[in-house]
C-alpha positions in Angstrom: 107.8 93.4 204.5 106.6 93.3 208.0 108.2 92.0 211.3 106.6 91.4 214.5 107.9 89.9 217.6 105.4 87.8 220.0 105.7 87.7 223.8 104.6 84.0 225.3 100.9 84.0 226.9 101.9 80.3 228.9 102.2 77.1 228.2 103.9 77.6 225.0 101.8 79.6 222.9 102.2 82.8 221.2 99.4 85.0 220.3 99.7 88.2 218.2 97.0 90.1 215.5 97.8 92.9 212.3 96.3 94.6 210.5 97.2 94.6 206.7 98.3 97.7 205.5 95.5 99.9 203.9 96.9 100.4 200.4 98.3 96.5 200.6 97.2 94.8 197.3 95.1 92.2 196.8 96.7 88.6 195.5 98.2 85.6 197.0 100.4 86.3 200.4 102.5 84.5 202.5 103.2 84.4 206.2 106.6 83.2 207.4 107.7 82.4 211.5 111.1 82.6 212.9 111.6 80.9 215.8 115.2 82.4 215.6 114.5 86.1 213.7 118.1 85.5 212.5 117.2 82.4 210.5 117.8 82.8 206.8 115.1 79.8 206.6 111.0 80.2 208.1 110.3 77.4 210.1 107.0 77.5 208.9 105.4 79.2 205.7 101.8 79.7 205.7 99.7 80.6 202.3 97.0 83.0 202.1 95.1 85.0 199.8 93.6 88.7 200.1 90.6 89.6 198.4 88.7 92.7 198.3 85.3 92.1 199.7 82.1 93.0 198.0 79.0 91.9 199.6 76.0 90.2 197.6 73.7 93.0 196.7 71.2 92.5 194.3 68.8 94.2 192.0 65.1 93.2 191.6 62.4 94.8 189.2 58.8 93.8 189.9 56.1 95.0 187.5 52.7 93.8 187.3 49.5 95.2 185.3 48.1 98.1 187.4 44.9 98.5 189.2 43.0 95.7 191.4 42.3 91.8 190.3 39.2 90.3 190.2 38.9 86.9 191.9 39.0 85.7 188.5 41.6 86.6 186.9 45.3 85.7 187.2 47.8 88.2 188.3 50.9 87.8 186.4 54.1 89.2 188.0 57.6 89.7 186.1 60.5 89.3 188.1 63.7 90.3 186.7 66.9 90.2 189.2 70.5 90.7 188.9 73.3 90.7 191.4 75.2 93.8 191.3 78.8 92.5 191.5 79.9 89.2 190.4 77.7 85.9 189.6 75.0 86.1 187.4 71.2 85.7 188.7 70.1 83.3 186.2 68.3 80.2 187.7 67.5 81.6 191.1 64.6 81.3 192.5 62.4 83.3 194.3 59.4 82.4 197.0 56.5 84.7 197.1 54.0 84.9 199.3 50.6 87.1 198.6 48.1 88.4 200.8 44.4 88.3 198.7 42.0 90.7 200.8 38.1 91.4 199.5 38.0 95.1 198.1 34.5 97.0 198.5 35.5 100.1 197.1 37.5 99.2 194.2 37.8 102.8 192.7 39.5 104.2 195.8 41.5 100.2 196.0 42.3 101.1 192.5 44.0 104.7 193.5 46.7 102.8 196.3 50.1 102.3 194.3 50.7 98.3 194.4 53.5 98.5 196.7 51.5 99.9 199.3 49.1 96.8 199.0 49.0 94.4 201.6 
């Protein structure tokens, strides 16, 4: 249990932050004001719930056949993602934008990794 007794800033109102403890668990809490701390009753109860907060981080793994592609040809690229806490990925999508530039030297195009292609 904490307790905490707020000055008036004017005009009525009462202003007044904490901090929940460090080690306080995570769960459904509540909040309860006193206008008289001796009250056995909380004028007011307020409901709130503490959650420990991860944020979305996610995994993706692009692979694509290696070397350069002819004007010809199609470049198929497998896209496999997966968030690393929580919901699953499945049905997201994904916009991609690729930059085509002519290649006269296509055995030293060929030697540049693909994710140093742009």
């Amino acid at each position: 249990m904490f307790k905490q007794t707020l000055s008036a800033m004017g005009l009525g109102y009462y202003q007044g932050s904490s901090e929940l403890p460090k080690d306080g668990q995570a769960g459904r809490w509540s909040l309860e004001v006193r206008i008289d701390p001796g009250a056995k009753k909380p004028d007011r109860v307020f409901k709130f719930a503490v959650e420990e907060f991860l944020p979305e981080r996610m995994k993706l793994i692009l692979s694509a056949k290696d070397g350069p592609v002819l004007a010809d040809e199609s470049w198929p690229l497998d896209i496999n993602g997966a968030y690393l806490h929580g919901a699953k990925a499945d049905g997201n999508r994904l916009k991609v934008a690729a930059i085509w530039k002519k290649a006269d030297l296509l055995p030293q195009v060929a030697k540049i990794p693909f994710w140093e292609c742009r």
